[in-house]
C-alpha positions, 0 to 999 in steps of 0.5 A, spaced: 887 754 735 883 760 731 876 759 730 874 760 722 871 767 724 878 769 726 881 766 720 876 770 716 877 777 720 885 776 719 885 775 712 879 781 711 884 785 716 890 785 710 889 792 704 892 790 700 889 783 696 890 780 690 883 776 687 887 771 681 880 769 676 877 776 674 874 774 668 873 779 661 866 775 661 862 779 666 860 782 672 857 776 674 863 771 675 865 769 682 872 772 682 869 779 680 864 779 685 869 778 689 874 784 687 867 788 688 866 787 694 873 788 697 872 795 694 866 796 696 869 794 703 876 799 702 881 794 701 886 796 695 883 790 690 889 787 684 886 783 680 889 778 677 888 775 669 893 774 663 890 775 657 887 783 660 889 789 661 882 792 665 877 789 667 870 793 669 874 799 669 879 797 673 886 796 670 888 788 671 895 785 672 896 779 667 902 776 672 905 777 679 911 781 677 907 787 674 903 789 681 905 796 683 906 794 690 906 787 693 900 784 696 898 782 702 894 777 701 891 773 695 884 769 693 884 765 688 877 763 685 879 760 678 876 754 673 879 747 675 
């Protein structure tokens, strides 16, 4: 069985991530965060909100099937 640090570094090693919770109500918000930081670390980030077309200056997919190319993996960081 993996150890959660290989858990962490298998799923780290994808390019391409889905972050599913941006929020339109700031940079602040866990999901941008998130999508921030998967930038800055080179992963090809596609955030994932339904009632916005970009969100901190990046272009923002209102559902799976308008993504440009499938994503590896996904985070999902949305409100109960």
């Amino acid at each position: 069985m993996e150890s959660f640090q290989e858990l962490v570094q298998d799923f780290l090693a994808q390019k391409r991530i889905l972050v599913a919770g941006v929020s339109r109500s700031g940079k602040g918000a866990p999901a941008n965060l998130i999508a921030g930081r998967l930038r800055q670390t080179g992963h090809d980030v596609f955030p994932l909100n339904p009632h916005a077309d970009s969100i901190d200056g990046y272009a923002c997919w209102r559902s799976l099937a308008q993504l440009p190319e499938p994503a590896d993996a996904i985070v999902i960081a949305t409100t109960p």
